[in-house]
N, C-alpha and C positions, 0 to 999 in steps of 0.2 A: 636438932631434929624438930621441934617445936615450932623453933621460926621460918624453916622449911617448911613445914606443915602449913601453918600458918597463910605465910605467901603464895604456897598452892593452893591455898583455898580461894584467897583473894584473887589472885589472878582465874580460878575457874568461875565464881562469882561473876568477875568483869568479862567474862569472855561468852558468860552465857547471856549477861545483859545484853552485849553486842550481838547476837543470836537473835535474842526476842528483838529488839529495835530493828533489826532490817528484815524482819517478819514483817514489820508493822508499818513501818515507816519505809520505802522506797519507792523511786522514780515512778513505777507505772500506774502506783494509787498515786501518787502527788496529780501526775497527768491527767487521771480520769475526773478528779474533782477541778482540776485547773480549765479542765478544756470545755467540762460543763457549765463552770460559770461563765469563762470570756468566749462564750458559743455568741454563733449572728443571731440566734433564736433568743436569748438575753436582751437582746435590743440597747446593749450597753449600760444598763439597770442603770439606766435614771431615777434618781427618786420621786416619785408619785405616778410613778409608770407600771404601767404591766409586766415587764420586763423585772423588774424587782422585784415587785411578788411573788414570779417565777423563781425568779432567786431566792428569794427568802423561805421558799418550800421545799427546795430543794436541801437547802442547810439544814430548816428543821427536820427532813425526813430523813440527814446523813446522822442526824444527833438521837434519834428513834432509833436508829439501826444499831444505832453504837449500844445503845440502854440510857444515855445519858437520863440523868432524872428533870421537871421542869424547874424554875424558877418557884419558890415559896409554893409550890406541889400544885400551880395555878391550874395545870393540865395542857398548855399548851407553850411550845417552844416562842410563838410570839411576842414579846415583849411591845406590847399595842401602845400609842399614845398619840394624842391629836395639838396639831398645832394651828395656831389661828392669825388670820392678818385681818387685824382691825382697820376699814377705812373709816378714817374723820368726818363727823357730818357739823353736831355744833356742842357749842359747854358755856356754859353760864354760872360765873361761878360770883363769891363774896369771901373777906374776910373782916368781920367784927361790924359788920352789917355796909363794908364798904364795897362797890362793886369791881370786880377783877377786870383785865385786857385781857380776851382771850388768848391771847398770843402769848401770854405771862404764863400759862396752865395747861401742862401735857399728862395725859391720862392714861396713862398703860393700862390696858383694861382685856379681858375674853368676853367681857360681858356688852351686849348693844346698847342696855338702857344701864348708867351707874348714875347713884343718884346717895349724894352720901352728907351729915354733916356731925359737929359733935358731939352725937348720942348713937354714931356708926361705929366705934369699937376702935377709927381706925388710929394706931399709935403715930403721935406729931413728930418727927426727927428733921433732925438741920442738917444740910451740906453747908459745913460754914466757909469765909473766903481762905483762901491759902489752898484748901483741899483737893482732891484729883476727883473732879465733880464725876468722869466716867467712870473709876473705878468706887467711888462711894456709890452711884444713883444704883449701877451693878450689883453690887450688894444688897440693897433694899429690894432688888429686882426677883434675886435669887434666892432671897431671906422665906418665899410663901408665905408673905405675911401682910394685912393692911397697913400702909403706910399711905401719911400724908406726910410729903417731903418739901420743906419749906426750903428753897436752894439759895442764898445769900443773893444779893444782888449783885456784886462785883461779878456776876459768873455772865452778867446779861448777854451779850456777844456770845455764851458758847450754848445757852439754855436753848435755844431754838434745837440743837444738836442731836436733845436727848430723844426724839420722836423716834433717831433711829434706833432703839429699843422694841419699837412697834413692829418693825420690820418682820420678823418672827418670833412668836411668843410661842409657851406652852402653855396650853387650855389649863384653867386657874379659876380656882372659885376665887381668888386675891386679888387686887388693884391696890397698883401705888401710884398717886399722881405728885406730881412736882407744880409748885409754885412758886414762880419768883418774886423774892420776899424779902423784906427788911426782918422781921418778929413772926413767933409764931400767933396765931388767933387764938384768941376766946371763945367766938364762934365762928364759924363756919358754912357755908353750903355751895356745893359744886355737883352739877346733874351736867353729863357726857350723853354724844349720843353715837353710836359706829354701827355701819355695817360691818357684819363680824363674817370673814369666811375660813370655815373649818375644813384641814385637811390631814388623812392620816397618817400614820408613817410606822414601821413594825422594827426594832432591834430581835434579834434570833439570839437566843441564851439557852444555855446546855448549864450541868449542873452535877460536879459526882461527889456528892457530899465528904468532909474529909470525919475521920476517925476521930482523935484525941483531940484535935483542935475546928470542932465544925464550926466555929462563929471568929474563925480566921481565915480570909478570902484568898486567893493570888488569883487574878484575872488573865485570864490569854485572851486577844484579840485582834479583828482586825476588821476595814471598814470592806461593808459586798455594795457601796454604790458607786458609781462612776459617772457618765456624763451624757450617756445615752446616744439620740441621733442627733447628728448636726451637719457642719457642710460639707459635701460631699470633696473628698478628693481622689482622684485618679479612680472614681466609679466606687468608690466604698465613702460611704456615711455613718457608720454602725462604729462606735468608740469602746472597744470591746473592755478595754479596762484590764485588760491580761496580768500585767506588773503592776496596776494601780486598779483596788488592790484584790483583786482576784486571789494573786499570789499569796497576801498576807492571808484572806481568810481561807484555802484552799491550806498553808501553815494552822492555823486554828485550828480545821476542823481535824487535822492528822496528831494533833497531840493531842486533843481531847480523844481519838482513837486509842494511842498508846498509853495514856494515864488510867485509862478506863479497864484496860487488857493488865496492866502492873497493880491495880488496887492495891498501893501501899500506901497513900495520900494522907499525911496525918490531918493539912487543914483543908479546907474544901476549895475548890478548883470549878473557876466561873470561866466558861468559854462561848464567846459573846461577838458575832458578826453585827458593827454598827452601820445603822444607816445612816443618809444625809451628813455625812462627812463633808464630802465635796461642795454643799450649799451654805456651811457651818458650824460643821460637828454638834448635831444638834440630837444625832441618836447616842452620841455618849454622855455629852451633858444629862441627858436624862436620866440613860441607864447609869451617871455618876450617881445623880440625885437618891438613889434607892439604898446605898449604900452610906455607913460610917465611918467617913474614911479612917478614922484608927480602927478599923477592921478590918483593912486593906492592908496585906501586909505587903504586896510586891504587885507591879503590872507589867505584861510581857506585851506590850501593843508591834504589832508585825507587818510592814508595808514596805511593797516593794522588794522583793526577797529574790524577784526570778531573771536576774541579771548579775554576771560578776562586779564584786566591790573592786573598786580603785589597787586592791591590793592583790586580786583573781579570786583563785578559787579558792571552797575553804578560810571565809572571812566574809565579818560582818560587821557592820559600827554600829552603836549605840548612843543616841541621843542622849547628850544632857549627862555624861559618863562622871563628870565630876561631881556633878551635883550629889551623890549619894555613893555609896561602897556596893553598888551591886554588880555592876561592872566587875570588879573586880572579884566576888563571889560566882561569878559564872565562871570568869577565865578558871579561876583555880580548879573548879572543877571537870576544867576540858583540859589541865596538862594529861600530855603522852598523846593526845588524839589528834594534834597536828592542827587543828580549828582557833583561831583566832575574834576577837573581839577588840575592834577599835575605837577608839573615843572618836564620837562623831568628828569629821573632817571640814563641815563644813557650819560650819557655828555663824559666820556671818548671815545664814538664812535664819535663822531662830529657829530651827526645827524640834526643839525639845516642845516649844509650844504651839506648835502651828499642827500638829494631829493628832490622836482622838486620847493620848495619854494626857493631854494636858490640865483637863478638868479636875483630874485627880493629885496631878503633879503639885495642881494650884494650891492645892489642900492639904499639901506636907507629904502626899503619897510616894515612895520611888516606884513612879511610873515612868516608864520610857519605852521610846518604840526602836526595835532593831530593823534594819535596812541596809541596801545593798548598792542600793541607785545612787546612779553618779549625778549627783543633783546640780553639777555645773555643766554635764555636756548628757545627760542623757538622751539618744536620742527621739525615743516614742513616749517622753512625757505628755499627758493630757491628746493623744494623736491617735489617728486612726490605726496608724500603724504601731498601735501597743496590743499584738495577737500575739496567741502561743505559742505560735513559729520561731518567735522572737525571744522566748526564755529558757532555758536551761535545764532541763527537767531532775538531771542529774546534782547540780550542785544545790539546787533546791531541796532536794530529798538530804542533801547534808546537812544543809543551814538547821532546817527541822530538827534534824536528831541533835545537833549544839542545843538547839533551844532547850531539847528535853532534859539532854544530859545532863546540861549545865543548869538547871532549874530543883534539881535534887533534892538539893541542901534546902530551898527555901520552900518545896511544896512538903518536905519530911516536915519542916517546921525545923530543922535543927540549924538553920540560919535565916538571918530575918534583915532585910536591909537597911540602914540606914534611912531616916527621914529626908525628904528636902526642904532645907529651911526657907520657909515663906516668908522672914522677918520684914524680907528689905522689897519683895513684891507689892505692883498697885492694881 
């Protein structure tokens, strides 16, 4: 009689969870938030467009509604940062009172006038030969730190290279410049001169603090920029961005709905539409930056969600499935529901690093993005023809509720995923 009892509890438990989830979670909210964002009035939320800002107000006034709380109580859903493109004007540099080639000295800088020598603070480190000069100069890059970077000289042929670092920075009281070098100096002096042009860019984060474990993160996300206007075909220009990824954070902002309605969240729960994905992933690199990654315990990055997977409906694949046990902690918690979880099918694209989990991924995080798109024949990738007409509304509202269901174990805290090992990354 006991285990009887028992099971009918369990089984009323799960029947009233499935109760509250399609309260919360179905097709016709999934559509209202889907159809707002990849609207003609969006303008295709290019980044540094008006059209994104509209976007971006829209998310933060769905995360207001919700109660969600802000980011470190700032008071605003914004997540603000400025990125700057330095043009080159002149540098004149020395080391040990010898005169440099300018072509020998590339200066990543936010700053117009830099003007620096051995009594500037700034630490001397060597890319020595043998080394993977981009994935080392990288590092010093993202260290926010002064670096003066002597690059060996066998690297001559690829030094020129490293300018494309300039390409886009984030606004940085830090410079590291690079010098190609045999030894490091004694002394030193190198003055840079740039036109600096600043521009801004906003990540939207939501926030529902967790209970027993608040300085344990699990992030949901997904990217709200897309590609804007461009050429025109068959009388539409407008790149709505409907399944890229509308869809993913249109996912975001519905689970940050239902986690918020369930308050049982032991660690807290970040749910974060990034920008400038599409020019670089440059609004998750930053919103990476703010965080410890061993405070990360799991990342649910979501793109692409609003078209059947390879396999139909009720199925989704996961980037990078091997790389960590979380995979396989979602499934377990979707037996009997019929929903499946595939190890991504298409590994020859690299997609575990190619979207906005990667930053984190790089850091030992299991982060991974789930997704739907058939990445070998999709056919309104990057197209005009990627509008709402074209996705699913219904099997979308299932993907969501897997996400939720199957995220249980790791937002309770009573499972926590495996790391991914960085050993053998450059």
């Amino acid at each position: 009689m006991k285990k009887a009892f028992l099971a009918f509890c369990v089984l009323t438990a799960s029947l009233v969870q499935a109760q509250n989830i399609d309260q919360i979670i179905h097709a016709k909210e999934v559509e209202r938030i889907e159809k707002t964002l990849s609207a003609d009035d969006m303008q295709g939320r290019r980044t540094f467009s008006p059209g994104i800002e509209k976007a971006a107000n829209f998310i933060a006034e769905e995360f207001k509604q919700t109660g969600l709380q802000t980011w470190e109580n700032s008071g605003t859903y914004l997540q603000e940062f400025t990125m700057v493109k330095p043009k080159f004007i002149s540098v004149t540099s020395s080391f040990d009172n010898v005169s440099l080639d300018s072509k020998d000295v590339i200066v990543i800088t936010s700053k117009a006038d830099l003007s620096i020598n051995e009594t500037s603070g700034f630490e001397i480190v060597t890319i020595k030969a043998g080394a993977n000069i981009f994935s080392e100069a990288s590092k010093f890059i993202q260290a926010n730190k002064n670096y003066l970077v002597v690059v060996d000289t066998s690297f001559g042929k690829n030094f020129s290279r490293l300018t494309g670092f300039k390409r886009q920075l984030f606004k940085s009281d830090n410079s590291v410049v690079f010098v190609l070098g045999a030894s490091q100096p004694k002394l030193f002096s190198i003055s840079a001169k740039h036109e600096i042009t600043e521009q801004k860019l906003a990540n939207v984060i939501g926030v529902i603090p967790g209970k027993s474990k608040k300085n344990e993160y699990v992030i949901f996300s997904g990217h709200y920029d897309h590609l804007g206007i461009g050429k025109s075909v068959n009388n539409d220009s407008i790149y709505n961005g409907a399944n890229d990824d509308a869809a993913g954070t249109t996912a975001m902002i519905m689970l940050s709905k239902y986690f918020k309605e369930k308050k049982d969240n032991e660690r807290t729960l970040i749910f974060v539409a990034f920008t400038a994905e599409e020019i670089g992933g440059f609004g998750a690199q930053y919103c990476s930056r703010q965080f410890n990654a061993n405070d990360v315990k799991a990342m649910f990055n979501i793109e692409m969600i609003g078209t059947e997977s390879k396999w139909g409906k009720n199925s989704a694949y996961i980037t990078g499935y091997e790389k960590t046990d979380m995979g396989k902690i979602l499934q377990e918690n979707l037996t009997g529901t019929g929903f499946t979880f595939y190890p991504d099918p298409y590994t020859d694209q690299n997609l575990f690093y190619r979207s906005d989990n990667a930053t984190l991924a790089r850091l030992g995080v299991p982060a991974h993005t789930i997704s739907t798109s058939k990445m070998d024949s999709e056919p309104n990738y990057h197209k005009v023809s990627d509008e709402i007409g074209t996705l699913d509304m219904e099997n979308m509202a299932m993907i969501i509720k897997a996400i939720a269901l199957s995220s249980k174990g790791i937002v309770s805290g009573k499972d926590t995923p495996s790391r991914v090992d960085v050993s053998g990354l450059k």
